[in-house]
SEBA-971516 format. One record per residue (C-alpha): residue number from 0; y, z, x. Coordinates in steps of 0.25 Angstrom, whole numbers, plus 5000, padded with zeros to 4 digits. Each point is the difference from the previous one (the first is absolute). Layout:
<pt><num>NUM</num><north>Y</north><up>Z</up><east>X</east></pt>
...
This chain:
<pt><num>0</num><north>5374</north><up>5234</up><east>5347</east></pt>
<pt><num>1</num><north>4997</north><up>5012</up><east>5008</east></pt>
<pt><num>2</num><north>5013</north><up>5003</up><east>5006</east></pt>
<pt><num>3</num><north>5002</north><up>5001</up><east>4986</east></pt>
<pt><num>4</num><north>4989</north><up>5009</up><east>4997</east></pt>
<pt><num>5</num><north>5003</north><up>5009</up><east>5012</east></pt>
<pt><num>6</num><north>5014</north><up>5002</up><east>4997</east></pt>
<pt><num>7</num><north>4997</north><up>5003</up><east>4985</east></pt>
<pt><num>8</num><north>4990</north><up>5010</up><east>5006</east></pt>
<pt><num>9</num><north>5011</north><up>5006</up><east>5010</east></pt>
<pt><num>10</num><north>5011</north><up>5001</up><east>4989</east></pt>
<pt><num>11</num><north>4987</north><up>5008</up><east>4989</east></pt>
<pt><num>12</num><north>4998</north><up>5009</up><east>5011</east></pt>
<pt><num>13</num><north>5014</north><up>5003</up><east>5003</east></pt>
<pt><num>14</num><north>5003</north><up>5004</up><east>4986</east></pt>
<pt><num>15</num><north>4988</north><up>5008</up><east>5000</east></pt>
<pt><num>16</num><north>5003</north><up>5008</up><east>5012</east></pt>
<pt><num>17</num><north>5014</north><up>5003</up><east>4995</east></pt>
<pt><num>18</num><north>4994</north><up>5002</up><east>4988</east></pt>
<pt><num>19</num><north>4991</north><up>5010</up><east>5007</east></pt>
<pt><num>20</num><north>5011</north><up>5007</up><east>5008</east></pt>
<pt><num>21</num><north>5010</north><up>5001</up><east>4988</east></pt>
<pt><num>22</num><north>4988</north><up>5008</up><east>4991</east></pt>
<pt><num>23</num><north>4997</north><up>5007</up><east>5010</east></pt>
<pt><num>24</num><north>5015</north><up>5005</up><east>5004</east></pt>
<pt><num>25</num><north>5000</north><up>5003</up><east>4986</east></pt>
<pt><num>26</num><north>4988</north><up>5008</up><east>4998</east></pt>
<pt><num>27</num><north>5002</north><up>5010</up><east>5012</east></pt>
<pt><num>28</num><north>5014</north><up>5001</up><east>4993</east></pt>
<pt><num>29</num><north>4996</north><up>5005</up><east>4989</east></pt>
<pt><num>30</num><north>4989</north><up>5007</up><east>5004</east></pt>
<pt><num>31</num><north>5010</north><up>5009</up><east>5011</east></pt>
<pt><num>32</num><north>5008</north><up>5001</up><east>4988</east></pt>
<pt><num>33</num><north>4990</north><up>5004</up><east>4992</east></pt>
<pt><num>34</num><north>4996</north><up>5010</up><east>5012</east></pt>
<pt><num>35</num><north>5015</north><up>5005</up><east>5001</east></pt>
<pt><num>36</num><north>5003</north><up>5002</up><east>4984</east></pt>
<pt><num>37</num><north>4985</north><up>5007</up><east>4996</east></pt>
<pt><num>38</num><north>4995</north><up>5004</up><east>5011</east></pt>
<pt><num>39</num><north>5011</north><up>5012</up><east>5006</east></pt>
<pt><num>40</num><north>4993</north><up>5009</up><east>5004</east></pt>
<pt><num>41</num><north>4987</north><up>4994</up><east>5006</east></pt>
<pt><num>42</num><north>4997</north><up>4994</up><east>5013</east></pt>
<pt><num>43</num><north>4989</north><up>4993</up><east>5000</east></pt>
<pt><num>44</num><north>4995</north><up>5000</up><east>5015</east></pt>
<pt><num>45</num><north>5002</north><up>5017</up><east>5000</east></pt>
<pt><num>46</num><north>4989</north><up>4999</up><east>4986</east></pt>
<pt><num>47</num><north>4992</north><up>4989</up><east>5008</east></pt>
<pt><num>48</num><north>4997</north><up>5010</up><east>5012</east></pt>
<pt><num>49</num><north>4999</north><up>5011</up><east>4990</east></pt>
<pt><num>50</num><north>4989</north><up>4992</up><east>4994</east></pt>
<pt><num>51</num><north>5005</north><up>4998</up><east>4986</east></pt>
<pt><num>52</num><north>4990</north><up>4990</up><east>4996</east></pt>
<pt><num>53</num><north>5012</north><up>4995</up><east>4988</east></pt>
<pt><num>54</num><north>5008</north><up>4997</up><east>5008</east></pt>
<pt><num>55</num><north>4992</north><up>4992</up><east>5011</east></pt>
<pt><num>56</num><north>4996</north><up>4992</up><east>4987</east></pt>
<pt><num>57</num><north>5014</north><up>4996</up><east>4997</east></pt>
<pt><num>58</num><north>5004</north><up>4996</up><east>5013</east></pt>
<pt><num>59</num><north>4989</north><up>4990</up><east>5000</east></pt>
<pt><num>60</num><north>5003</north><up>4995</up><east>4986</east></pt>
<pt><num>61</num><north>5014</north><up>4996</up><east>5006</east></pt>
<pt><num>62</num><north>4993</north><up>4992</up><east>5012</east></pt>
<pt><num>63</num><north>4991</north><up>4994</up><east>4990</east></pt>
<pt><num>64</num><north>5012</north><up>4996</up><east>4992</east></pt>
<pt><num>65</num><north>5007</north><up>4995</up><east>5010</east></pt>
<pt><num>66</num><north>4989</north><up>4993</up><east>5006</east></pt>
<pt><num>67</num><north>4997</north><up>4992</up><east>4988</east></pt>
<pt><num>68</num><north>5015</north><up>4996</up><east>4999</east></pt>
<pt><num>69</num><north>4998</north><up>4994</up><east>5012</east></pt>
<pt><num>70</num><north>4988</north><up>4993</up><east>4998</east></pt>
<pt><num>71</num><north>5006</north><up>4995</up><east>4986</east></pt>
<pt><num>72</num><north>5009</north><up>4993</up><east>5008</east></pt>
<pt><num>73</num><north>4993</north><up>4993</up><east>5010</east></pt>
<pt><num>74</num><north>4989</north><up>4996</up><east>4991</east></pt>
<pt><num>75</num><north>5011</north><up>4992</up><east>4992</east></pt>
């Protein structure tokens, strides 16, 4: 019985971290994408050490979202 337990446990984890690393793959994607197509003629680190207090807020919205992709996919 707990072999059985263990392996269902290893097989739920294992789709979650794929699950984890597929979203995630996905998301940084679309985000350099989005980055790519909108964002031309803006570089974000040159703003960030200009002190463009927009653009520091935007860059930490992205690691937010991506931090909760991640978490959504461990969590299960």
């Amino acid at each position: 019985m707990e072999m059985d337990f263990f392996s269902a446990s290893l097989i739920n984890l294992l789709l979650n971290l794929s699950y984890t690393i597929i979203a995630l793959m996905v998301g940084v994607y679309a985000l350099l994408w989005i980055d790519k197509r909108l964002l031309k003629n803006i570089d974000i680190e040159e703003e960030m050490k200009k002190g463009n207090l927009a653009v520091s807020i935007f860059a930490s919205t992205v690691l937010i979202f991506v931090a909760i992709i991640v978490a959504s996919g461990l969590k299960g």
